[in-house]
N, C-alpha and C positions, 0 to 999 in steps of 0.2 A: 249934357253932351255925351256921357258917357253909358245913358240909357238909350240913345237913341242909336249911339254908334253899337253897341250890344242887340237892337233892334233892330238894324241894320244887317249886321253876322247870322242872326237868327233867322232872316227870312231869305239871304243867300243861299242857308244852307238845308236850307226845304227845300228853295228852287233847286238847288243843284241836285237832292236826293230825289227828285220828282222828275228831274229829266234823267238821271239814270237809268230811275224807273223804268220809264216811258224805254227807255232806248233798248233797255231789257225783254220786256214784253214784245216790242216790235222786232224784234230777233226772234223772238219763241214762236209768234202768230206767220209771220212771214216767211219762214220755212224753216229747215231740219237745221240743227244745232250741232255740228259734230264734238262739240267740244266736253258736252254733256251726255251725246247718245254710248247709249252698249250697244249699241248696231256696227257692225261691220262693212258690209255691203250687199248689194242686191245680190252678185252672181254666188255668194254664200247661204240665200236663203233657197229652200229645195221642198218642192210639193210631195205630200206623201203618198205613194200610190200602192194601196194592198193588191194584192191578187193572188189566185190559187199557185201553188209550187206549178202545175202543169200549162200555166200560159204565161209562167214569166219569161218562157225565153218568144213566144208567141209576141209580146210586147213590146218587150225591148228592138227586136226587127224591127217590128212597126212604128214607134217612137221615134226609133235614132234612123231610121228609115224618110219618114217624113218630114224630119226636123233639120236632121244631119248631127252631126256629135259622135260621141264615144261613152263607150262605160268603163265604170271600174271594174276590177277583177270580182266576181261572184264569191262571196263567203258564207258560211253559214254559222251563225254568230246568235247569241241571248243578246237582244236589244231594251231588254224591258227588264224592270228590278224584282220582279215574279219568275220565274222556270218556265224560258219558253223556247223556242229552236225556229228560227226563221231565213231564206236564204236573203240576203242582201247584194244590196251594188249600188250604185249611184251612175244616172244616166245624165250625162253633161251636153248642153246641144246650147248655141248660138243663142235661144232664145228661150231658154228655161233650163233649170234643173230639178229631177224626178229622183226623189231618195226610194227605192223600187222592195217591196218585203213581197216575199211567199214563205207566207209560215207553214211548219211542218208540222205545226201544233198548235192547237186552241189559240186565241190570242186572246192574252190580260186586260180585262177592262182598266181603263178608260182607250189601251190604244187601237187605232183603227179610225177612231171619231175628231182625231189632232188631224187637220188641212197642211200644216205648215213648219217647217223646220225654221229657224232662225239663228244664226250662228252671231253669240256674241260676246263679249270683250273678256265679260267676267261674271262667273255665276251666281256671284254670291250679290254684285251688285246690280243685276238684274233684275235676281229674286226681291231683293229689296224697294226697287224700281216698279216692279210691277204690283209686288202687295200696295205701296203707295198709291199707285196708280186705281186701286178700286179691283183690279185684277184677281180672281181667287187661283191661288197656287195647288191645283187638284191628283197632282204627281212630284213631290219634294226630289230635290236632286238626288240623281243614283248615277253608279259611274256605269261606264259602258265600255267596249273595245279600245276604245279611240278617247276616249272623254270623259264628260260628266254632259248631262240632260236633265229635263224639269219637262212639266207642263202644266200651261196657266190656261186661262179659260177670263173672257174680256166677259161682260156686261153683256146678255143677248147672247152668250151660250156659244161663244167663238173659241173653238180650243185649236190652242199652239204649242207646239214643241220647241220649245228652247237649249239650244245646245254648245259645248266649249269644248274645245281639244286641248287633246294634250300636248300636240304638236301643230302650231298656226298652218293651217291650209294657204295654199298660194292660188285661186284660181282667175283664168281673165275673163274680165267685164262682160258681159252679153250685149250681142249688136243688139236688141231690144229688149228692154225689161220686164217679164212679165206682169203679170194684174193675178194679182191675189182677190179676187171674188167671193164675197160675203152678203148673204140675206140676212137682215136683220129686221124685226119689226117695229114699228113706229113708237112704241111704247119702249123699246131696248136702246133705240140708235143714239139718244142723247148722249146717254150713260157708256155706250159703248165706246163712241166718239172721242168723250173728256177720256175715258180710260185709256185708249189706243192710242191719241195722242201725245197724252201725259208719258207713257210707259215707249213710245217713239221716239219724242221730241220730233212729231210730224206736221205737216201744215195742210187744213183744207183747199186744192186745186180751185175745186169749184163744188156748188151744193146747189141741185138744179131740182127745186120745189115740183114741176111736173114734167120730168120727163116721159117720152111717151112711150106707150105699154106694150107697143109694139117689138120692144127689144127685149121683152121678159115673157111673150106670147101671148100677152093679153091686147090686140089691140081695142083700139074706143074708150083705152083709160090711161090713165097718167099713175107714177111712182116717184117717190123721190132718188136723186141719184148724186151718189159723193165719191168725189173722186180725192185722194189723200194720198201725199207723197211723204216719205221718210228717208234716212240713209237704208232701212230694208227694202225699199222700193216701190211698187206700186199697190194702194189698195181701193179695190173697189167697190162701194157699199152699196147697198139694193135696199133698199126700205118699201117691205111688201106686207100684206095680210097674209101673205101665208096661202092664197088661193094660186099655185102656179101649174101652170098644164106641164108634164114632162117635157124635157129631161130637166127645164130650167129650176135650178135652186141645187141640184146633182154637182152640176161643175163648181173644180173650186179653182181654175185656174183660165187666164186668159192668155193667149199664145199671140204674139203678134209678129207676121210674116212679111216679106217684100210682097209677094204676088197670092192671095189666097188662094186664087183659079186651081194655079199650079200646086201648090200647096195639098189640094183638097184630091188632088186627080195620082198623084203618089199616095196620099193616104189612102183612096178607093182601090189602088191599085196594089196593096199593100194587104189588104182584108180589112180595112177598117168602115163603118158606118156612118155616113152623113145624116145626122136624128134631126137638124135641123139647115135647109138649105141656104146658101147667103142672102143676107138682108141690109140695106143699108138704113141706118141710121147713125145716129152721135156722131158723125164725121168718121163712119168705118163702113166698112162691110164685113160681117160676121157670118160663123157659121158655128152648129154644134158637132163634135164628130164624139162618136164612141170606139174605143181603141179594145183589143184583144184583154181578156178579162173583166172587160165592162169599165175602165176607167173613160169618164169623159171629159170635156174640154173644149170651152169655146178657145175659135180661132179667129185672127180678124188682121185685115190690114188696114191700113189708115187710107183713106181717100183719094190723100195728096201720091203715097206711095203704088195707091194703085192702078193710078194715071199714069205714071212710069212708063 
């Protein structure tokens, strides 16, 4: 009786550690985990945009012009752990944020080639976070004005800036979140995936085997297309060979507006370049625009909002 009751406790307590398990995992797959993320929040994470000292101010009109928003005060500050001299500002709008440099000076490899800022809890367990994650750490943390910074680089050659204050920022939410826009190739996107994920705590939206080519400028062929949410916000993966006709694979940010019509016809009016005119597919209608010192960015409204 007393092996069986002991047999009995034994395989209670598998089941009970198998459905933890289980319960575990379906938390991790099924979406972002704040309890575990360094993520902050989307309206903290801020796309990096270089351009010459002489069209920053050319930009920022333009920008916070067709977006609407505000900037921070202009400074001119070493952002980089090498001897460099760069004006800075951060361009805050409704539906994205633009961390803005015109260097006065060479600029230190690796920066220029980081897409993305991310502001998160704690650097040390970040770093930590993301070497686990498969992640190479290709800029070790240096302090800066405001902070301390890192930058890591995912599987597939995706480099990010990761960044902590000294002082928690307060900023509000964005009426829509932008798409963080990434080409990766077929042979990278696994490995990217597990890493972004892992180093997230993000969940795949959806993973559409062929979508079509038309949204990339290829049309008569198909790509794969992943859509991944996190508490950083949104990312969009593009799994391509690598053959793209301009400007596409250039942009690394997606904008998403009430009316793009409007939208497009202030940035025309503005000095800015429509490189690619709207198109509907995925349930949007998009467009490419290039803005004053060459930064571009697709734009797009959703279907439903633009029946409105």
């Amino acid at each position: 009786m007393n092996c069986v009751r002991r047999l009995f406790a034994l395989v209670l307590l598998v089941f009970s550690l198998a459905t933890f398990l289980g319960l575990s995992w379906t938390q991790t797959t099924e979406g972002p985990n704040p309890a575990f993320t360094v993520a902050v929040g989307a309206q903290y994470d801020t796309t990096h945009v270089y351009v010459s000292p002489s069209d920053v101010d050319a930009f920022v009109a333009s920008f916070l012009g067709t977006f609407g928003g505000k900037s921070t005060k202009q400074v001119i500050a070493m952002v980089t752990p090498t001897p460099s001299k760069t004006t800075s500002q951060l361009l805050q709008t409704p539906v994205g944020t633009v961390s803005l440099f015109g260097f006065l000076t060479p600029i230190p490899a690796p920066f220029g080639a980081e897409r993305t800022g991310y502001l998160v809890t704690n650097m040390d367990a970040a770093i930590k976070k993301a070497k686990a994650s498969g992640a190479d750490v290709v800029v070790a943390p240096f302090p800066d004005p405001i902070g301390v910074d890192a930058v890591i680089e995912f599987p597939g050659g995706v480099k990010t800036q990761i960044y902590w204050h000294t002082t928690a920022p307060s900023y509000t939410p964005f009426v829509t979140v932008p798409e963080n826009r990434v080409y990766v190739s077929p042979d990278a996107v696994n490995k990217f995936l597990h890493s972004f994920l892992a180093f997230s705590d993000g969940r795949v939206v959806f993973d559409q085997p062929a979508a079509p080519g038309n949204e990339i400028g290829l049309p008569g062929t198909t790509f794969r297309r992943i859509q991944v949410e996190s508490v950083f916000g949104k990312l969009l993966v593009l799994v391509t060979d690598g053959h793209l006709p301009y400007p596409y694979g250039r942009e690394t940010t997606g904008y998403e507006v009430d009316d793009l019509g409007s939208t497009l016809q202030k940035a025309t009016s503005l000095g800015d370049k429509v490189l690619i005119q709207p198109v509907t597919l995925q349930g949007r209608t998009s467009a490419m625009v290039q803005f004053p010192g060459g930064y571009i960015a697709e734009i797009h409204s959703s279907i439903s909002s633009a029946g409105h």
